[in-house]
C-alpha positions in Angstrom: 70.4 73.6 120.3 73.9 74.8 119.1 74.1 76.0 115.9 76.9 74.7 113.4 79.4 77.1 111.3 77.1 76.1 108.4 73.7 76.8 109.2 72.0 79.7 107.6 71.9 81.8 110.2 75.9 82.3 110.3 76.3 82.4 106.7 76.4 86.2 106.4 78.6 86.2 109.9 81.1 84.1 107.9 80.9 86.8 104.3 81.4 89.6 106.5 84.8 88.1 107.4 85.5 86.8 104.1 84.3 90.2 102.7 86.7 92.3 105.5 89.7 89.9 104.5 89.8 90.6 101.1 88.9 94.2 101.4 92.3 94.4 103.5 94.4 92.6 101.3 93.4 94.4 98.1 94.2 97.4 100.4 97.4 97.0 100.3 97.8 96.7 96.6 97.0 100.3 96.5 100.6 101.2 97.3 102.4 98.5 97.9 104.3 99.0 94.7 104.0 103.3 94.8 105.7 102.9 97.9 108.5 100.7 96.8 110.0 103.7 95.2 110.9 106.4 97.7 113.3 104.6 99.7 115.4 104.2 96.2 114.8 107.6 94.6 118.5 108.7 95.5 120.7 105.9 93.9 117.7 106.5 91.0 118.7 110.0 91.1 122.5 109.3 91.2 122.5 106.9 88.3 120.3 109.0 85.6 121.5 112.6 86.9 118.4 113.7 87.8 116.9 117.1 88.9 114.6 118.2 91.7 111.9 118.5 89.0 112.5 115.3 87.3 112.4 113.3 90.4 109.5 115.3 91.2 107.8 114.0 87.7 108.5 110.6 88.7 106.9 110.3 91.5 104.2 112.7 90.4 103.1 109.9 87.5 100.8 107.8 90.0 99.0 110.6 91.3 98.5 111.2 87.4 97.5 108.5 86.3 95.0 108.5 89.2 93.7 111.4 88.1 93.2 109.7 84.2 92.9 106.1 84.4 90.4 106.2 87.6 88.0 106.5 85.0 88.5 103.3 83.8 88.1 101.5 86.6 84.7 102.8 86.6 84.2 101.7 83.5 85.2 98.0 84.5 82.6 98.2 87.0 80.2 98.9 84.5 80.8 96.7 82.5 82.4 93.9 84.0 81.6 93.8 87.7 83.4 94.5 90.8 85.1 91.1 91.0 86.0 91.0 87.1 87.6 95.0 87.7 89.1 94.2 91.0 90.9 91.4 89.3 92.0 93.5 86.0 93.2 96.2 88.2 95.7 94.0 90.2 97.1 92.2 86.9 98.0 95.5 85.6 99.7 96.9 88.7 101.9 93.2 89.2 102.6 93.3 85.5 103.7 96.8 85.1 106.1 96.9 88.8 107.5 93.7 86.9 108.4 95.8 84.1 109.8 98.8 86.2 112.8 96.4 87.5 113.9 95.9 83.5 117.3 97.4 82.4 116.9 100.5 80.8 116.7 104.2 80.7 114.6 107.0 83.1 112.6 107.0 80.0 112.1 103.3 80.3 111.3 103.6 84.1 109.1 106.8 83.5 106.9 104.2 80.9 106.5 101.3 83.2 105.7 103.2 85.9 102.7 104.5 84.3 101.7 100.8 82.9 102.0 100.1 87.2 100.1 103.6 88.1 96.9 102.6 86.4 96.6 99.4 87.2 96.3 100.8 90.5 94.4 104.2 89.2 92.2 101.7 88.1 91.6 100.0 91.8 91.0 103.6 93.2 87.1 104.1 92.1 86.6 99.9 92.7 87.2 99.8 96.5 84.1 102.0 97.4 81.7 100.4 95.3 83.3 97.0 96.9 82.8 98.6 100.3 79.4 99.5 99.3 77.9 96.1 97.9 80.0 93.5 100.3 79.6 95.7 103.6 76.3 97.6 102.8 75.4 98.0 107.2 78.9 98.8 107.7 80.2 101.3 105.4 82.4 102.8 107.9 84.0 100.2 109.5 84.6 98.6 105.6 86.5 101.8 104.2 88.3 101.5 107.4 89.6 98.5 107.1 90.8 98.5 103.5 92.4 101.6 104.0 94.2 100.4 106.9 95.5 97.8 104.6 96.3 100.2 102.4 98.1 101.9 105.1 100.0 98.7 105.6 101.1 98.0 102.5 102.4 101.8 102.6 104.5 100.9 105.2 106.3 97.7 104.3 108.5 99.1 101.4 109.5 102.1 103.4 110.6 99.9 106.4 112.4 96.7 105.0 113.8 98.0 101.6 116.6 99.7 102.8 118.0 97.3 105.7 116.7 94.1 104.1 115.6 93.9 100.6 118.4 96.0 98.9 121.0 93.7 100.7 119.5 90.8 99.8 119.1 91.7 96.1 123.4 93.0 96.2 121.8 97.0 96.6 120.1 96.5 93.4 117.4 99.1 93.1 115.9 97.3 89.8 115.7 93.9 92.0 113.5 95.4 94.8 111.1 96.8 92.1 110.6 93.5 91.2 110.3 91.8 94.5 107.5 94.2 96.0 105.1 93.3 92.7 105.0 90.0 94.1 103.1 90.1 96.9 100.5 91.7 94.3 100.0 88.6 92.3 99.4 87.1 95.5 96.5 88.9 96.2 95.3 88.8 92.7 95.1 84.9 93.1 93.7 85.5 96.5 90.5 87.2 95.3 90.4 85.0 92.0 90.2 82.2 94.8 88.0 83.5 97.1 85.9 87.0 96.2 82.1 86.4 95.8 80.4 86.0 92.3 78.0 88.4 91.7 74.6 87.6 90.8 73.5 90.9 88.7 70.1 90.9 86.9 70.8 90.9 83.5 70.7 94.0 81.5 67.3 94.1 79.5 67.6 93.9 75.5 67.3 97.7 74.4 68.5 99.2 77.9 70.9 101.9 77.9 74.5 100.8 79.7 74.9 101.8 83.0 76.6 105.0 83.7 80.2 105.4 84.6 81.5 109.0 83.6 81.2 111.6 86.3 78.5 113.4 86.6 81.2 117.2 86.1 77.6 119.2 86.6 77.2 118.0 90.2 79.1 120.2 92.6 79.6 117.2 94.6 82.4 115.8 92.7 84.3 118.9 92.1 84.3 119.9 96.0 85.3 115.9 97.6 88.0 116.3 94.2 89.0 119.5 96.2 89.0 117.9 99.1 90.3 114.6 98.7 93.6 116.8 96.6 94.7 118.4 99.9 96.0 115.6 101.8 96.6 113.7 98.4 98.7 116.4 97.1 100.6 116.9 100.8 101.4 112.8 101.0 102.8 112.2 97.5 104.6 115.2 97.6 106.3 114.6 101.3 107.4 111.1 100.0 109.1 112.7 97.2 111.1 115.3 98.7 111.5 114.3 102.3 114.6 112.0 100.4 116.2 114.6 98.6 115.3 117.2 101.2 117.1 115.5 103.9 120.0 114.0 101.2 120.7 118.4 100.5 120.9 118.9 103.9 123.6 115.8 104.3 121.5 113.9 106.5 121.5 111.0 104.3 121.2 108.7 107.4 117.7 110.1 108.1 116.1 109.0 104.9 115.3 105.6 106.0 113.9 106.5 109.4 111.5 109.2 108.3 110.0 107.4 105.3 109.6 104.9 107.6 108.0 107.1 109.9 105.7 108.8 107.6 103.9 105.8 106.5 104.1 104.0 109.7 102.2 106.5 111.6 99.5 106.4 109.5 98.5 103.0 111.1 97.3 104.3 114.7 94.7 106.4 112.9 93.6 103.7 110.9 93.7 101.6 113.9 91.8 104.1 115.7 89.2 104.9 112.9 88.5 101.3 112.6 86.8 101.9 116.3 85.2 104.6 115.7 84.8 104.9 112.2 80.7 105.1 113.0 80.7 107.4 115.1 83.3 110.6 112.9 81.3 109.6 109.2 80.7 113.4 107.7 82.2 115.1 110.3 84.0 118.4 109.4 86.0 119.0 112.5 88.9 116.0 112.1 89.4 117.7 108.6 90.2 121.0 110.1 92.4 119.5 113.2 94.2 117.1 110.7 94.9 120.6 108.7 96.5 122.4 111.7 98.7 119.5 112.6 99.6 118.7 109.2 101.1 122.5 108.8 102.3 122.2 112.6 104.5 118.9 111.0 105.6 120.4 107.5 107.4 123.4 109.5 108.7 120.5 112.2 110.6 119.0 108.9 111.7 121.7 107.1 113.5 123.9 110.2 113.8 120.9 112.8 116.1 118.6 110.9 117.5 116.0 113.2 116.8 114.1 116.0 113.4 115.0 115.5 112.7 114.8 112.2 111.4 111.2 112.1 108.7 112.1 114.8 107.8 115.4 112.3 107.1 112.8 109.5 105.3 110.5 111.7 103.0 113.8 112.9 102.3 114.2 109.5 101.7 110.8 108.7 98.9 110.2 110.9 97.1 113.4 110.3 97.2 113.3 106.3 95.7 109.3 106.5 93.0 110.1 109.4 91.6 112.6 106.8 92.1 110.2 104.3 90.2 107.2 105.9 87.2 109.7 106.9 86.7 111.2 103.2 87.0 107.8 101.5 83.8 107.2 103.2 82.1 110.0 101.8 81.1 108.6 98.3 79.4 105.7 99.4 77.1 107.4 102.2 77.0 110.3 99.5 75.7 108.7 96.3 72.8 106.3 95.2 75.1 102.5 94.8 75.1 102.7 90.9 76.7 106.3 91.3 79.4 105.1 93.9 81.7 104.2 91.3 82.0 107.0 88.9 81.6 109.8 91.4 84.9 108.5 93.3 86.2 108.1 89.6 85.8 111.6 89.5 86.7 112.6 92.7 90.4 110.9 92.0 90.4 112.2 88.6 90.4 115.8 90.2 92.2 115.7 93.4 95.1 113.3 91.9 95.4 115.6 89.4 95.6 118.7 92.1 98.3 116.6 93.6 100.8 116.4 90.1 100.3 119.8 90.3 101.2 120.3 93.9 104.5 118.2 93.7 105.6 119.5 90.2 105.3 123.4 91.4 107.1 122.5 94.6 110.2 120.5 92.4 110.0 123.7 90.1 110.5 126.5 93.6 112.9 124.4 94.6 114.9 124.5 90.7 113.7 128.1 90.2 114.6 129.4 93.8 117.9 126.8 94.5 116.0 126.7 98.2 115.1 123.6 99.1 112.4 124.1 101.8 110.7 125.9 98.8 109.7 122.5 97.9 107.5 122.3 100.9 105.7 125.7 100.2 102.5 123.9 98.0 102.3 121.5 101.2 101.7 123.9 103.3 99.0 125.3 101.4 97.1 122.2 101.1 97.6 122.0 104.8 95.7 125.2 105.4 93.1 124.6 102.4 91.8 121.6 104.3 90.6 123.4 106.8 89.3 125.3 104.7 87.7 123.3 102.6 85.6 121.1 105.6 84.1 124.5 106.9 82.6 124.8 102.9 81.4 121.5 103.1 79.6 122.0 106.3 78.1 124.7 104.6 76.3 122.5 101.8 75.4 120.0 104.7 77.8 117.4 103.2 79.6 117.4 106.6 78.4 118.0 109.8 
């Protein structure tokens, strides 16, 4: 006898899917709007007269805020529940990429960009703990797929703002920040529609709250911080100066292409992760291949400008997310599922904060030295630290 979509036996076939759908759509809420910025950071620059180091501290405030407001995401969790936190976190981001399109000065910018940074700092610690309690037999395959819309919603600023969106708004870079929060309240309505309620036992009268600061004694936290800072650091950083890199060397016409081509080729490793996912969880050697060609790319775009410059960023693109994907599945196979949360709070607390550091050094060589490819120096050490690094962790047995 055939069995009908509602019977028992297909109910948790039909949450998977439900589960995987909203896991990719609040994906790409991760940087949808952080993304909407590079492809405008020179008329930003021309407008408000800015330095290498200031444009540098703008786009170094998301990775800072990561690095603080994380922590209160794992909070939320705590204390509201993944839906309730999932939710708070994407009002935030829509309401403060709204606020980034107001008239104003770079101080006014710098402020709502940090009101948009942690609603998203906030989503950072949320998405592994989602992973973790919707997709519990598939861990793997889960961090996969929101990443890959993560990935995604990296790519769709970088391709259409500068042939389609800045036209359409009369080149008005205020306009577009405006238009790319959008498709955030969206998704916000989206999982207020649709994301499961959860059924938690209540707290007994008396009982301590649950736990949501890091645990700063285990070593765990300080090496994935390490770890997850690398490629962190070498991404935000290559966004922010691949613009004004190319823009000193008068290859304005580039700008579009390899933006676009950095976040576009992420997507064939997420594509290719989301196969094998199972198969690569914890171990060391993608870390130190996706160091080597991350270097290999970082010298292909600071002393091959031209032709091939595009294919450099996409290079560098795909090795930076494949480590990505595979160490944002390390603190949910890592941890106990109440310490999911607040370990990846800590983990983006320390490497986000690594990458400020990473792309305000590089903005100050570049200042300091008047070179430009100085800029790419700190880049090229968090290429080689990767590698680095996944050997250490073999060494703990935390990769294999």
């Amino acid at each position: 006898m055939s069995s009908s979509p509602n019977a028992p036996g297909n109910a948790g076939a039909v949450n998977a899917v439900l589960a995987g759908f909203l896991l990719w759509l609040a994906g790409n809420a991760l940087r949808l709007t952080i993304l909407a910025v590079p492809p405008i950071l020179a008329p930003i620059r021309d407008e408000f007269s800015l330095s290498a180091t200031e444009v540098a501290l703008l786009s170094a405030i998301p990775p800072a805020l990561f690095a603080v407001a994380s922590l209160v995401g794992s909070l939320l969790v705590a204390r509201l529940g993944l839906r309730h936190a999932l939710l708070g976190g994407l009002a935030v981001t829509a309401a403060g990429s709204v606020l980034r399109g107001a008239p104003g000065s770079f101080a006014t910018l710098l402020a709502a960009t940090i009101v948009m940074s942690a609603g998203v700092a906030m989503l950072q610690p949320i998405m592994p703990s989602i992973v973790r309690a919707w997709l519990p037999k598939r861990i793997g395959f889960g961090t996969a797929l929101y990443t890959n819309g993560l990935l995604v919603g990296e790519v769709f600023p970088t391709l259409l703002t500068i042939p389609l969106v800045l036209p359409l708004l009369g080149g008005s870079w205020r306009g577009s920040l405006v238009f790319w929060s959008a498709p955030i309240a969206a998704i916000a309505l989206v999982v207020w529609w649709l994301a499961p309620r959860e059924t938690e036992t209540p707290r007994a009268p008396g009982a301590a709250p649950r736990a949501w600061l890091p645990d700063w004694h285990k070593g765990l936290v300080w090496r994935l911080g390490a770890l997850f800072c690398c490629f962190n650091g070498i991404y935000f950083s290559a966004n922010a100066f691949i613009p004004i890199y190319l823009a000193s060397e008068g290859r304005h016409d580039l700008i579009g292409g390899a933006l676009a081509a950095l976040n576009f080729g992420q997507i064939p490793a997420s594509f290719i992760l989301l196969a094998v996912a199972g198969r690569m969880e914890r171990k060391a050697w993608p870390y130190i291949v996706a160091g080597a060609i991350s270097l290999a790319a970082i010298a292909g775009l600071v002393f091959d400008v031209g032709a091939r410059t595009a294919w450099w960023a996409a290079v560098l693109g795909f090795a930076v997310a494949a480590a990505l994907i595979l160490a944002l599945m390390l603190p949910p196979l890592l941890c106990k599922p109440e310490d999911v949360a607040r370990t990846a709070a800590g983990t983006f607390t320390l490497s986000y904060g690594g990458a400020v550091v990473m792309a305000l050094v590089g903005g100050i060589a570049w200042d300091l030295t008047g070179t430009p490819a100085m800029a790419f120096a700190p880049l090229a050490a968090g290429a080689l630290a990767l590698a680095g690094l996944a050997l250490f962790l073999r060494s703990k047995r935390e990769l294999v």
